[in-house]
C-alpha positions in Angstrom: 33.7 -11.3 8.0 33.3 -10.8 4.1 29.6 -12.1 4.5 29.1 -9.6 6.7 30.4 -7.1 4.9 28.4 -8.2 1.6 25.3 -8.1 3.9 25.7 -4.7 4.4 26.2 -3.7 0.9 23.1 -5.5 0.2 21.6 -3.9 2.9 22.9 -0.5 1.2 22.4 -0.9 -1.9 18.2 -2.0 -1.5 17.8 1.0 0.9 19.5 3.1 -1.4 17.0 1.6 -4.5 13.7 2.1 -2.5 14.7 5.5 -1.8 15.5 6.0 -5.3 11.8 4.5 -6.2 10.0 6.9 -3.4 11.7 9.8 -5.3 11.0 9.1 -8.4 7.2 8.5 -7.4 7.1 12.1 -5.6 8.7 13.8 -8.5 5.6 12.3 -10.8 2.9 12.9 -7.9 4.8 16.7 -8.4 3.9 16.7 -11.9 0.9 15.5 -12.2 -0.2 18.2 -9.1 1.1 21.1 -11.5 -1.2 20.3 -14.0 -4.7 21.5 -14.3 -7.0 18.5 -14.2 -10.0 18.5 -17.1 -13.3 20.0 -16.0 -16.3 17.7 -15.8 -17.1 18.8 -19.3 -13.8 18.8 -20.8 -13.5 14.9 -19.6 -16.9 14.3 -21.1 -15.8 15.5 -24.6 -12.7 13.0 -24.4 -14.3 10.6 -23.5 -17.0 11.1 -26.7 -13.9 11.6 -28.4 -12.8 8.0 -27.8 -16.0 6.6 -29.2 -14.7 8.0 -32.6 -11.8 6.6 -32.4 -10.1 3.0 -33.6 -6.4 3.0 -32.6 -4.5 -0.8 -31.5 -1.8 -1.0 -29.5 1.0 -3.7 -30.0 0.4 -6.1 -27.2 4.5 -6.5 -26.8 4.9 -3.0 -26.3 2.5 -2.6 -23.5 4.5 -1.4 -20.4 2.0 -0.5 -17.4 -2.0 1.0 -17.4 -3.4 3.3 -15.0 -6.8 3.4 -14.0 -9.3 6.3 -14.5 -12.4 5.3 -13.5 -14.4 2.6 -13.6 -14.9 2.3 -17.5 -11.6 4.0 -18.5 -7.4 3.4 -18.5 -4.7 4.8 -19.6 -2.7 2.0 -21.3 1.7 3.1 -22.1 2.7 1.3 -25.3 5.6 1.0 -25.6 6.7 3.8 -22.9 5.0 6.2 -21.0 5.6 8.9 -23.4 3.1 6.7 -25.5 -0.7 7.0 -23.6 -3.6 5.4 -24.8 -7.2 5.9 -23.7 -9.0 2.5 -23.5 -13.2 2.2 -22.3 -14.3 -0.8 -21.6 -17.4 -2.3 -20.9 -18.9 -4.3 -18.8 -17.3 -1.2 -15.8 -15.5 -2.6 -13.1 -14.0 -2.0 -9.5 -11.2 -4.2 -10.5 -9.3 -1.6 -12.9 -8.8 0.6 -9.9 -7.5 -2.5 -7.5 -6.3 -5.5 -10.0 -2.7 -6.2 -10.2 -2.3 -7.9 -13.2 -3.4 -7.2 -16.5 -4.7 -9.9 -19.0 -5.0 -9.5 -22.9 -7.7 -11.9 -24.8 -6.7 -10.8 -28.6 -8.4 -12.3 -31.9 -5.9 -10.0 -33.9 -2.7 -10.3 -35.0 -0.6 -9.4 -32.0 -2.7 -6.1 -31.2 -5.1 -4.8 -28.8 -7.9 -3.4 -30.8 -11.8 -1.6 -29.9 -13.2 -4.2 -32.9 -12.9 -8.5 -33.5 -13.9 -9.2 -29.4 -10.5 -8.0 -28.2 -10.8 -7.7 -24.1 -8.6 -6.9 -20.8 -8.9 -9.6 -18.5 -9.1 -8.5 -14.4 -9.3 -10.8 -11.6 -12.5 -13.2 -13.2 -13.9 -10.5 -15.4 -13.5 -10.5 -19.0 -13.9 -6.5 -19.5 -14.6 -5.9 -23.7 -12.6 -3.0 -25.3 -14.7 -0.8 -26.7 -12.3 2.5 -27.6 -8.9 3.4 -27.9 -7.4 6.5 -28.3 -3.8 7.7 -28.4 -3.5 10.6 -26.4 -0.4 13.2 -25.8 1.7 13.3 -22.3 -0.2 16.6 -21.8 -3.8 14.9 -22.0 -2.7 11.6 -20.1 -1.4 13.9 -16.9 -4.5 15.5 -17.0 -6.5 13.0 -16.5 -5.0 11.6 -13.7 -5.2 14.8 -12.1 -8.7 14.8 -12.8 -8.8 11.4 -11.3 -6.4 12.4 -8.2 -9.1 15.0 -7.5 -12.1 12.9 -6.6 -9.5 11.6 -3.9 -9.2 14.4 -2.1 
């Protein structure tokens, strides 16, 4: 009888958590639908922008990525509040479908767009060539610019 009854809490309690996790990932599809996605141009002139640009991230702090497009991500370091642009090069199908995210670093601890720092995908071996902190503001608009070659 009591293993029955902690099988159902189990039960309970993982229902209850996926839930939870479907909720959470509507609220942030909510968002990001609320907020204007960049025009063609506008994503052109951050992505110049990037060029420019020489930030490093703390490998350590690096919490999740999402992909943009073929050449770009947004990396979170140390939280998602913290968005980073990276452009990469040779571009790849993998940033959009890999799983797992490698880090090949010559630095001291950081990922930086100089000294042969990369992102490893799959087999590839995909150079960093920018990086770029950007605000939550910029970070939700491009996804939504992303999200709307989806539809």
């Amino acid at each position: 009888m009591k293993k029955l009854i902690l099988l159902v809490v189990l039960v309970l309690a993982t229902s209850f958590t996926v839930q939870a996790q479907e909720n959470v990932s509507q609220s942030e599809d909510a968002k990001v639908g609320d907020v204007v996605p960049y025009s063609e141009q506008e994503y052109q002139a951050l992505v110049t922008r990037l060029g420019k640009e020489n930030d490093c991230i703390f490998i350590r702090t690096i919490e999740s990525w999402t992909d943009i497009d073929r050449r770009h991500l947004i990396i979170y370091a140390p939280t998602r509040k913290r968005p980073y642009l990276v452009k990469v090069s040779p571009s790849t199908f993998n940033l959009k479908f890999g799983q797992e995210l490698g880090i090949f670093s010559r630095s001291d601890g950081r990922l930086c767009p100089y000294g042969g720092d990369a992102l490893l995908f799959e087999d590839e071996k995909l150079f960093i060539y920018g990086i770029a902190k950007l605000t939550e503001e910029q970070a939700k608009r491009l996804i939504a610019y992303r999200n709307q070659d989806k539809k």
